[in-house]
C-alpha positions as CSV (number, residue, x, y, z in Angstrom):
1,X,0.0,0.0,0.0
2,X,1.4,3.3,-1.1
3,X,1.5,6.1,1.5
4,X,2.2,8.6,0.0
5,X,0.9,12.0,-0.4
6,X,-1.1,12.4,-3.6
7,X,0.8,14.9,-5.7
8,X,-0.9,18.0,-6.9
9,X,-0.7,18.6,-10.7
10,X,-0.6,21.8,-12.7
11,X,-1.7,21.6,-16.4
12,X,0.1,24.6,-17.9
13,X,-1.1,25.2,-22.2
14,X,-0.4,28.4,-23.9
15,X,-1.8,29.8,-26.5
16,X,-0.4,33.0,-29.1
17,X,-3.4,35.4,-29.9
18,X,-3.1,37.2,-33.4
19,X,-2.4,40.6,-31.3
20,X,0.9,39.1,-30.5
21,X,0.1,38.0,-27.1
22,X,0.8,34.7,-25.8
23,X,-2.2,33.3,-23.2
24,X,-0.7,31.3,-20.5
25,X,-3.7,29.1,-18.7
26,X,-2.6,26.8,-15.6
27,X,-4.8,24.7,-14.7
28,X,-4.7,22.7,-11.3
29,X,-3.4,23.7,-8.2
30,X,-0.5,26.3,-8.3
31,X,1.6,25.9,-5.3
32,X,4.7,24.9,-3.6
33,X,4.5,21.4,-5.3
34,X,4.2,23.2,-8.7
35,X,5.0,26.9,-9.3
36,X,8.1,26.2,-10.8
37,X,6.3,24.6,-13.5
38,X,4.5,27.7,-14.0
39,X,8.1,29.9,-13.8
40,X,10.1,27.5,-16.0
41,X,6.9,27.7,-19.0
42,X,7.2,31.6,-18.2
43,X,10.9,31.8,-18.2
44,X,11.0,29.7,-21.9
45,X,8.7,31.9,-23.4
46,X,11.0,34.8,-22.4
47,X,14.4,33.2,-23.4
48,X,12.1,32.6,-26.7
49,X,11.4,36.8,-27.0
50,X,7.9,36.3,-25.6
51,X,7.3,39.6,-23.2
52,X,3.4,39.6,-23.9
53,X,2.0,37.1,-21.6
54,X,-1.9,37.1,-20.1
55,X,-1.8,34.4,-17.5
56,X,-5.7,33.1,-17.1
57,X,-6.6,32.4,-13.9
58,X,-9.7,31.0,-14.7
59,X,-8.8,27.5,-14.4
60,X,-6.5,27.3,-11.4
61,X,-8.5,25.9,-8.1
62,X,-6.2,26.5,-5.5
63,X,-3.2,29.0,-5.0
64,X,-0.6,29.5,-2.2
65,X,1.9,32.5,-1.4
66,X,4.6,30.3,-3.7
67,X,2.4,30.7,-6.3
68,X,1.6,34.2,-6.1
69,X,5.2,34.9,-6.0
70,X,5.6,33.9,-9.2
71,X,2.8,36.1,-10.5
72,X,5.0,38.9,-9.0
73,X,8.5,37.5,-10.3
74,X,7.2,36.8,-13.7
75,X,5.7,39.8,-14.1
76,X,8.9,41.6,-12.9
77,X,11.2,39.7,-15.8
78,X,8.6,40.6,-18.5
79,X,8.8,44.6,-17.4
80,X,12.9,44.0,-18.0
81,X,12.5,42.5,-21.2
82,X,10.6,45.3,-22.5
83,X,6.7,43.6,-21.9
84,X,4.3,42.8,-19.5
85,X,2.4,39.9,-17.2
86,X,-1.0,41.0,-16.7
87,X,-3.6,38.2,-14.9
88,X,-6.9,37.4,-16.2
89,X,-10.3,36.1,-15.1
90,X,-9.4,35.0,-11.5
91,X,-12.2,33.1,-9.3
92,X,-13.8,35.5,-7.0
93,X,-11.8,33.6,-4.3
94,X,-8.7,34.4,-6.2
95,X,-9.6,38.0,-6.8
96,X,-9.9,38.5,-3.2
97,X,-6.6,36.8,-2.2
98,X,-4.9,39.1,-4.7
99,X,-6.6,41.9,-2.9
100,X,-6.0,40.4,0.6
101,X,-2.5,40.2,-0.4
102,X,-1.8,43.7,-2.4
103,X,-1.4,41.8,-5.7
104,X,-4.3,43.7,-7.0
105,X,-3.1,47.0,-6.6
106,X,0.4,46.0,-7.8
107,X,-0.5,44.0,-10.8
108,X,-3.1,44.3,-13.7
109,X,-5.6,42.4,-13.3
110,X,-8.2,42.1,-15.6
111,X,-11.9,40.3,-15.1
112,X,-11.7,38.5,-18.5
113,X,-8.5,37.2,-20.9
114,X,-10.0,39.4,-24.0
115,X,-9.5,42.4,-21.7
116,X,-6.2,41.9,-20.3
117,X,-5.1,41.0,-24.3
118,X,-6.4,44.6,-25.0
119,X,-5.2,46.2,-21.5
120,X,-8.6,47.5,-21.4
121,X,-8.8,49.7,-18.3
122,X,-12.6,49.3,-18.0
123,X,-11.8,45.8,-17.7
124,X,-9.8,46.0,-14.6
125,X,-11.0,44.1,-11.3
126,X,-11.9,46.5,-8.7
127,X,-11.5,45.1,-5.4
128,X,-14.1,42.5,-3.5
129,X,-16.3,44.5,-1.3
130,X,-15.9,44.3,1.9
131,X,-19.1,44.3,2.7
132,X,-20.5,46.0,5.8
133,X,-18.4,47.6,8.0
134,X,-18.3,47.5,11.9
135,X,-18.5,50.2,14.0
């Protein structure tokens, strides 16, 4: 009988738009176990001249703080190489970890993957409400 731990798995496909953009959708859980999946797929589109990258969030049912870091690393090589990271269509659980955690202010994210391929401002995700507030 096997004991051990089930490993999480991250499906990572990508996908170049005809605006020159290159959709990055993990699917999965994006965590300790598997953010450098996420970063190496990232880091070979770079090394490749990719520095238009949406990643859609859309598909990804879990995320830790290893994984967010990546959002912010990633997003931090594409600026150097002349481009840009921007995050699309995030669960409203993930929309409000990103806020919880200042990602959302720091990064663009946008509500759907057409948006963040346009960087359509009116497409930005405002933060969750917080609902109502104590005295």
């Amino acid at each position: 009988m096997d004991e051990r731990p089930e490993r999480r798995l991250l499906d990572v496909t990508i996908e170049v738009a005809g605006d020159r953009v290159t959709i990055v959708a993990p699917r999965g859980e994006l965590d300790v176990d598997t953010a450098a999946q996420l970063r190496a797929t990232i880091d070979g589109l770079l090394a490749r001249g990719t520095t238009r990258i949406v990643v859609d969030l859309s598909g990804l049912g879990f995320c830790d703080s290893v994984g967010l870091s990546t959002f912010t690393v990633a997003s931090a090589a594409c600026a150097r190489a002349g481009g840009y990271l921007r995050l699309a269509a995030p669960t409203a659980f993930l929309a409000r970890l990103l806020d919880v955690v200042g990602l959302l202010q720091r990064l663009p994210v946008y509500a759907t993957v057409d948006a963040a391929r346009h960087g359509d401002t009116a497409g930005l995700v405002p933060p969750p409400d917080p609902g109502p507030q104590r005295p």
